[in-house]
C-alpha positions in Angstrom: -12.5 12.3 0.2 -9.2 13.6 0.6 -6.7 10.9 0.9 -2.4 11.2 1.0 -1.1 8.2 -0.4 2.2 6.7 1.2 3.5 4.1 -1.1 6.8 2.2 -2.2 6.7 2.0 -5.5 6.5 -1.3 -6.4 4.4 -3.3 -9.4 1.0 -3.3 -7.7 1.8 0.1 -5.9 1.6 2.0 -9.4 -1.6 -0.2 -9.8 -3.3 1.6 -7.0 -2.2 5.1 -8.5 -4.0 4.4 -11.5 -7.4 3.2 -9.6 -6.8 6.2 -8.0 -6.5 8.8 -10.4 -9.5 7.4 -12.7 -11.6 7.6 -9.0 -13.3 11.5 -9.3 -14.6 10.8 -5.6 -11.0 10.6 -4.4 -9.2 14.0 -3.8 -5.6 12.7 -3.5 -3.8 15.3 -1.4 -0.2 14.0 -1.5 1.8 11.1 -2.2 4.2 10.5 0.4 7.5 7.7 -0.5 8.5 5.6 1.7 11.4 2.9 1.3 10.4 -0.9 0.6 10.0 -2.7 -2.9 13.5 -0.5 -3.7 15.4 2.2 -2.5 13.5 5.2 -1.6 15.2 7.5 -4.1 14.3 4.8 -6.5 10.9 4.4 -5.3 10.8 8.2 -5.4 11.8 8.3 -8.9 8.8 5.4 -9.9 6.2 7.7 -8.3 7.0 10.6 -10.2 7.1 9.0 -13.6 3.8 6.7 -12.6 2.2 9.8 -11.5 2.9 11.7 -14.9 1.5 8.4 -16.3 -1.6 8.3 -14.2 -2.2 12.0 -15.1 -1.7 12.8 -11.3 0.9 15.9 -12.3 -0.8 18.4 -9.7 -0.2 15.9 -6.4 2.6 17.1 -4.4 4.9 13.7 -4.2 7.4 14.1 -1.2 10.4 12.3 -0.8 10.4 10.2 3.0 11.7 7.5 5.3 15.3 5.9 3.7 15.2 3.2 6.3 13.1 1.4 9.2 12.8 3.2 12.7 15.2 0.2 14.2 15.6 -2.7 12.1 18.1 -2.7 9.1 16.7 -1.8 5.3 15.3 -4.3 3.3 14.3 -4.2 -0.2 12.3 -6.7 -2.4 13.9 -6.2 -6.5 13.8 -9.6 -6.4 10.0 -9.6 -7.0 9.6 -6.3 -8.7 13.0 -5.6 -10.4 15.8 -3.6 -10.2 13.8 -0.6 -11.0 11.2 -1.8 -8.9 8.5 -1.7 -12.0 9.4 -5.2 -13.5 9.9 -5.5 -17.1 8.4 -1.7 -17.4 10.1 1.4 -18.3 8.6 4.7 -18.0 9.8 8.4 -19.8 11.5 10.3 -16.9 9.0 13.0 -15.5 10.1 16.4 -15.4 7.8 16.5 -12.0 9.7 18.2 -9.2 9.7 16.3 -6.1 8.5 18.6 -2.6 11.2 20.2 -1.0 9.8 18.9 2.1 10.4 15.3 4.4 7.5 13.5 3.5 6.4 13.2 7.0 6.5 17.3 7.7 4.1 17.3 4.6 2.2 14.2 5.9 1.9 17.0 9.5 1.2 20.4 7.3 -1.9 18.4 4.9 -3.7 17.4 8.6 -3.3 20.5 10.2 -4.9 22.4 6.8 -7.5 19.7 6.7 -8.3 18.5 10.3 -10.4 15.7 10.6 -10.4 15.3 6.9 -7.5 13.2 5.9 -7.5 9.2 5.5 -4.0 7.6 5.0 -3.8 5.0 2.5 -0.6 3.3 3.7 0.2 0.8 0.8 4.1 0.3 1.9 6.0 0.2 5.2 4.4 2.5 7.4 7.8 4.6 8.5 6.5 7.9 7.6 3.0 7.9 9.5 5.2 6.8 12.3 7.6 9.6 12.1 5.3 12.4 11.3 3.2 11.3 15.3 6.6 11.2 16.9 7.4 14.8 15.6 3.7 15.9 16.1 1.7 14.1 18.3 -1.1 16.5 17.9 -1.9 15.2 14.7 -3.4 11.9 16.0 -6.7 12.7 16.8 -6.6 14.9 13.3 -6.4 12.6 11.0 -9.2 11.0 10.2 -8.6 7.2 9.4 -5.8 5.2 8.3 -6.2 2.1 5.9 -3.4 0.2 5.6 -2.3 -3.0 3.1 -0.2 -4.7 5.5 0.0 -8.0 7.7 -1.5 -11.8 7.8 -3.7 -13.1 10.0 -4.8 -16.5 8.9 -2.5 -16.6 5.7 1.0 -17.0 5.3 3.4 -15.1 5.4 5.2 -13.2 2.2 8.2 -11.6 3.6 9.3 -14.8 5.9 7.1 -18.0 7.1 4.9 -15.9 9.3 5.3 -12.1 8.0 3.8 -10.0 5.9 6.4 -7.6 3.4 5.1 -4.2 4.5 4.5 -4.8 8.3 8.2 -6.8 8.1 10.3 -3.5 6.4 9.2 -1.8 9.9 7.1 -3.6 12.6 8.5 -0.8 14.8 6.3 1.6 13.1 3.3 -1.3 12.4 3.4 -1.4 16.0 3.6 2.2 16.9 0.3 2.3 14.5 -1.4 0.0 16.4 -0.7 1.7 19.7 -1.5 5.1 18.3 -5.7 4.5 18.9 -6.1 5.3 15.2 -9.6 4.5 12.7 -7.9 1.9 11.3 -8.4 -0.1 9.0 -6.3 -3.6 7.6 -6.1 -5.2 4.6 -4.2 -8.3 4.8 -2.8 -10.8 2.6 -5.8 -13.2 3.8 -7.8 -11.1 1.3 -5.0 -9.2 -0.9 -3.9 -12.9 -2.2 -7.5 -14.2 -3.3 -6.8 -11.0 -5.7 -5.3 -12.8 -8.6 -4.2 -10.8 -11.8 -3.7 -13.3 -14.8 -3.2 -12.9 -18.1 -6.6 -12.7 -18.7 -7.2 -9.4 -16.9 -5.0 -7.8 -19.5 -7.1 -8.8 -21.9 -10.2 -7.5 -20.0 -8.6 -4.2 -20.5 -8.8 -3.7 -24.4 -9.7 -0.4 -25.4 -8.1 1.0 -22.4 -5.3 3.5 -22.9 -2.5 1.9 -25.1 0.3 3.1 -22.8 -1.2 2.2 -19.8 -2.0 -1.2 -20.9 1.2 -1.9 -21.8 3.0 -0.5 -18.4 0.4 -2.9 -16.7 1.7 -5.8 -19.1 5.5 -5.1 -18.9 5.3 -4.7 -15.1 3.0 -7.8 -13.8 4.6 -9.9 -16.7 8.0 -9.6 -14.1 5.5 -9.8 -10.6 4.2 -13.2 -12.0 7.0 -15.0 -13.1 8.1 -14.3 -9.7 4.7 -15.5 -8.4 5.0 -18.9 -10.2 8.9 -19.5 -9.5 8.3 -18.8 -5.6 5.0 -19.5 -4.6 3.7 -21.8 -7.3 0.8 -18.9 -8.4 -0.9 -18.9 -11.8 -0.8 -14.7 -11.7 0.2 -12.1 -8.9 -1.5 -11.1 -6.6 -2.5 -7.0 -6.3 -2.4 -6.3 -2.7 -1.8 -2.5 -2.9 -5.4 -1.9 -5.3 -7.6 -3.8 -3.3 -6.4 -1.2 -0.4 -7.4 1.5 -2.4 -10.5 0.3 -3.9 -11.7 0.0 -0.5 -11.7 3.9 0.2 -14.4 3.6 -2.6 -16.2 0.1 -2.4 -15.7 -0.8 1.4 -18.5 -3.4 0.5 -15.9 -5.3 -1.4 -14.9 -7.0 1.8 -16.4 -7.8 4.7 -14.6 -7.3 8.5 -13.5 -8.3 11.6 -12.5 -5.8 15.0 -9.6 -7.2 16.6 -7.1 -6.4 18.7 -4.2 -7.0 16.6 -0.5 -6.6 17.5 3.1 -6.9 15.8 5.5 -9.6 17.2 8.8 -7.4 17.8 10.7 -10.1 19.4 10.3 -13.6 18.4 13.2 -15.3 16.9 10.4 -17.3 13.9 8.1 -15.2 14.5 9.1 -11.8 14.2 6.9 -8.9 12.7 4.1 -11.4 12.6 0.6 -9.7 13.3 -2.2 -11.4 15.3 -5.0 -11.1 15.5 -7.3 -11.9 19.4 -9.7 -13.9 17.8 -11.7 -15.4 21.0 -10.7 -11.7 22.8 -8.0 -13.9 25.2 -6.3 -10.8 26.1 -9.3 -8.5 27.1 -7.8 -6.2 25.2 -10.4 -3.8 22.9 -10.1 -4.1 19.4 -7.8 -1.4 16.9 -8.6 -2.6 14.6 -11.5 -2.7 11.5 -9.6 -6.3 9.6 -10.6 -7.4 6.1 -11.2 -11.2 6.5 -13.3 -11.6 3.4 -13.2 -10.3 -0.3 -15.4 -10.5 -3.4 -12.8 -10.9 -5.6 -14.9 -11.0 -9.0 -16.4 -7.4 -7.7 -13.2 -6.2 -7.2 -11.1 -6.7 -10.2 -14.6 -5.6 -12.0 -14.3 -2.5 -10.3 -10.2 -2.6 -11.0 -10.6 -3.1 -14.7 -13.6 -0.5 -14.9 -11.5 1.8 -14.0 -8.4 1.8 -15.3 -10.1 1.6 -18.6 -12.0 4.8 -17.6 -8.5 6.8 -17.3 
């Protein structure tokens, strides 16, 4: 399965590139940076030295997207640190980022392997939408998209009603949605019944020492944050459950909705919704995650990492 990952590195961002690299059916072509939990040459900077941690020295990692298509930039070191990896610090990677935008490389990987790519979108999804408008001919080559972002049911994260990810760019979120990808959504109605306690540190004993204790410096940081702001025992691991679905779709089970991005409300704004009772007569665009097995997945989450 060959996969480019486009990520903001971010706590439970470098938890996803660890399920990833200790996952042999994944072939993970690129990893594409965005901006988000940080500044995208911060961001930029985490995936090298997470990647060199993960043991994921061979994937191209392409600096992309510094701010939204329209909106102004906004970042989130308030819930994963300055650095954007919490309490965790990492040895600097001597990894060479591309030379290459990330969305010209996000166009070169789908022309080489048409019909062959999935993009996991785990951040704002900026560079997807600025590789179509370069290329348009790329949209019926790739071959799905999965992407952590939005609320349907559940709260929002970002504001009352919005999701972080869709809320950095719901310009893009909504070019997305337009496009007429395979797409899939994995929204915080799932992503937040994924709790990551204390406990699941422990689970990981006899995993590898360093990794254990970049997963314990950075969540310590994500769940204090968790408890001060949103009165949560743990944190919740959206960007993992994302990727774990490329593997263990049966994790979750789904809805196909129409879903759009609200670019105009003044409370609402970058809120998605979801046509539940098909008022619009609109076809779906969506595959939604509405349902997850939550002891399966952090199983399957644990399992691996200790397999790295």
């Amino acid at each position: 399965m060959r996969i480019i990952l486009d990520t903001d590195p971010g706590i439970d961002d470098a938890l996803a590139f660890l399920l990833l690299s200790a996952s042999p059916e994944i072939s993970l072509e690129a990893i594409t940076v965005t901006h988000g939990n940080t500044s995208v040459d911060k961001c930029t900077r985490n995936a090298l030295d997470i990647a060199e941690l993960a043991g994921l020295l061979n994937v191209p990692i392409a600096r992309g997207a510094s701010e939204p298509l329209v909106k102004s930039l906004t970042i989130a070191e308030e819930t994963h640190g300055d650095g954007g990896l919490g309490y965790a610090t990492l040895s600097q990677s001597t990894k060479q980022v591309e030379s290459k935008h990330a969305a010209d490389l996000i166009i070169d990987l789908v022309h080489q392997y048409p019909h062959e790519i999935t993009m996991l979108m785990i951040g704002p999804v900026t560079n997807l939408a600025l590789a179509i408008r370069k290329d348009p001919s790329i949209i019926p080559l790739i071959k799905n998209v999965v992407s952590m972002g939005g609320a349907i049911h559940f709260p929002g994260n970002a504001t009352p009603s919005a999701e972080y990810n869709v809320f950095c760019d719901p310009h893009a979120y909504d070019l997305i949605l337009r496009t007429g990808f395979d797409l899939t959504i994995v929204p915080l109605d799932v992503t937040y019944q994924c709790i990551f306690q204390p406990r699941h540190i422990q689970a990981l004993a006899g995993a590898r020492p360093e990794i254990v204790k970049f997963i314990e410096d950075s969540t310590r940081f994500y769940m204090e944050f968790h408890d001060e702001y949103q009165k949560i025992d743990g944190c919740a691991i959206n960007d993992p459950l994302a990727a774990a679905l490329l593997i263990r779709p049966d994790l979750c089970t789904y809805r196909d909705y129409h879903v759009t991005v609200e670019l105009a409300g003044i409370h609402t704004s970058a809120k998605t919704t979801a046509d539940h009772f098909y008022a619009t007569g609109a076809k779906p665009n969506a595959k939604v995650a509405m349902g997850v097995d939550v002891d399966g997945f952090m199983d399957f989450f644990i399992e691996r990492v200790k397999a790295l």
